[in-house]
C-alpha positions as a printed Julia matrix, in Angstrom:
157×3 Matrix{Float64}:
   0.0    0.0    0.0
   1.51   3.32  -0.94
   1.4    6.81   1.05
  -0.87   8.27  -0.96
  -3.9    5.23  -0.38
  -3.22   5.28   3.21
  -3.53   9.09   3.68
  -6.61   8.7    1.24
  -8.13   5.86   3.44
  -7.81   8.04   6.65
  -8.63  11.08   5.1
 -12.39   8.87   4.38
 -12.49   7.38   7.43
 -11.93  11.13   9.45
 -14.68  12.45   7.09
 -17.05   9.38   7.58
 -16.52   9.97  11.65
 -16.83  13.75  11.13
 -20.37  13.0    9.49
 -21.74  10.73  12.56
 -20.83  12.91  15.26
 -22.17  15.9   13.04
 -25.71  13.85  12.63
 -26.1   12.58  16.55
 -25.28  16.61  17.26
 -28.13  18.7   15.5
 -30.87  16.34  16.89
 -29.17  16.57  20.17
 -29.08  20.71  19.46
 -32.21  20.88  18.58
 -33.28  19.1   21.74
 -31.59  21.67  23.92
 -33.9   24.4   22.39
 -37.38  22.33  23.02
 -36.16  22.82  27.09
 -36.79  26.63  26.62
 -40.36  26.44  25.19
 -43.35  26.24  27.69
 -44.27  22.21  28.8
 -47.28  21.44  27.17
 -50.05  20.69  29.77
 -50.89  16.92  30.22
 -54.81  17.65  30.81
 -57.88  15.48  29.85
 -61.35  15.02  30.04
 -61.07  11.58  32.13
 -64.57  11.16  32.29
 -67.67  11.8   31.96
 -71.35  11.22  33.64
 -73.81  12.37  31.57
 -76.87  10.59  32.71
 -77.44  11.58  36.36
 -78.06   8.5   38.0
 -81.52   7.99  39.07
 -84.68   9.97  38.06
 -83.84  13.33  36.65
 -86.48  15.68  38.61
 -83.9   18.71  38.21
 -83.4   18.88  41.83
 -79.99  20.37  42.7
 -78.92  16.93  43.65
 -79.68  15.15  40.11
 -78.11  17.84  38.81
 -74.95  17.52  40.88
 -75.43  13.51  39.7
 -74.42  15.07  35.95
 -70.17  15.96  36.21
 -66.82  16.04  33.83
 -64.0   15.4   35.09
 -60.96  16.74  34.42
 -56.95  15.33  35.11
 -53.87  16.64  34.95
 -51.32  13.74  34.05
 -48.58  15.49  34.44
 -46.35  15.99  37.18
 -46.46  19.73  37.18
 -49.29  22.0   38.36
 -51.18  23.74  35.61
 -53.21  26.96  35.64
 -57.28  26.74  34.6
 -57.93  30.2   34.9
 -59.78  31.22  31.25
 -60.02  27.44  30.03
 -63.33  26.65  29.47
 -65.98  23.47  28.97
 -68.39  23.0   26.46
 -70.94  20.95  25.1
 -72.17  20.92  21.77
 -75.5   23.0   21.69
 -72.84  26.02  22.89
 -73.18  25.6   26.82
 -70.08  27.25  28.57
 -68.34  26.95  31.96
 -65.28  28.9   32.72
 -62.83  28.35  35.17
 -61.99  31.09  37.52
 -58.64  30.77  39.83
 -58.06  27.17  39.26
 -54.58  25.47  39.75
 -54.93  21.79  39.25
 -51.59  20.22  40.39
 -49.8   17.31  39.27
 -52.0   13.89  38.47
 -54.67  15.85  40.44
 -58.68  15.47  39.12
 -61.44  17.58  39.75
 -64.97  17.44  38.71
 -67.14  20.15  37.31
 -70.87  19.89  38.48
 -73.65  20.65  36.7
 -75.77  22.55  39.67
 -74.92  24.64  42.55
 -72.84  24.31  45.31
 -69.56  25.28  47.2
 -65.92  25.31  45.14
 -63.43  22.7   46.83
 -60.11  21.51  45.41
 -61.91  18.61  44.08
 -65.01  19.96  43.09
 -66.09  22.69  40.81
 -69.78  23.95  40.42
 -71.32  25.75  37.13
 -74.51  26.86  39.25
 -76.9   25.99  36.89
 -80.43  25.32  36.85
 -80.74  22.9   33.96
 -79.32  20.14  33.08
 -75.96  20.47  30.5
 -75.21  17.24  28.87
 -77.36  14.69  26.42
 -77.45  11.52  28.45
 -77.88   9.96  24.89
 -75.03  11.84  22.65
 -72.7   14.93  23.43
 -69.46  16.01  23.13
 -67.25  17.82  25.83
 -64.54  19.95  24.69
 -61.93  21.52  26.98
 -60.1   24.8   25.84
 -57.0   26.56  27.22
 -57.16  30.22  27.96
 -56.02  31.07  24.13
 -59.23  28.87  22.49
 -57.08  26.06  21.73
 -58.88  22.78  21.98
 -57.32  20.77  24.39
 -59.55  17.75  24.91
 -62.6   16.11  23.49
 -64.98  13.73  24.75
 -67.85  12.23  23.24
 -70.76   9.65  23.55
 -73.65   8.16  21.91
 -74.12   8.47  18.2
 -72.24  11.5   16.55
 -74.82  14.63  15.75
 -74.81  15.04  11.93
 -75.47  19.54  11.77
């Protein structure tokens, strides 16, 4: 082998290198820049009970009986204030100063009744959701969906 094919061979074998630790560093580069953007919240509609259980007489209780509930699977807190639920014939609740932390839940009630941690109350008189189809949506604070939910057979409008 002369000089000239062995400084060729390493010369292609320094560029070949050069080229793999040149493609493990931009993904690892442009990983380093997702750290300074916002997390994305982790939050769902986790369930759902649409039907209150039992006759419907619109008492405050059977109204209570009618709740979404909302989780946070992530492990850091997230701020509700402005997010909002809504069913499909336009029905709106917004949440006031709500911080639901870390694989916390809480549950928005249809009727009236005192705001816990746990428990969130829209103070209506009706009831809110179709026991036999309806769809949930949750929005952030900017009117970006953020969850969907929905039973029974899809409405066709």
């Amino acid at each position: 082998m002369t000089a000239a094919s062995s400084a060729r061979r390493i010369a292609a074998a320094v560029l070949a290198a050069g080229a793999v630790v040149c493609a493990a560093a931009v993904p690892a580069a442009a990983h380093e820049g997702d750290r300074h953007h916002q997390r994305q919240p982790q939050v769902q509609i986790s369930r759902v009970q649409a039907d209150s259980p039992g006759r419907e007489d619109g008492s405050n209780r059977s109204l209570n009986a009618e709740w979404v509930e909302i989780t946070n699977t992530g492990r850091h807190a997230v701020d509700l204030k402005g997010w909002t639920l809504r069913d499909e014939d336009g029905n709106r609740y917004r949440f006031k100063d709500v911080r639901l932390g870390g694989h916390d839940t809480v549950r928005i009630h249809t009727g009236v009744g005192r705001d816990s941690r746990t428990d969130l109350f829209q103070d209506r008189r009706d009831y809110v959701w179709d026991n036999r189809s309806d769809t949930a949506t949750l929005r952030d604070d900017h009117g970006r969906t953020v969850d969907t939910k929905s039973w029974g057979r899809r409405h066709h409008r």
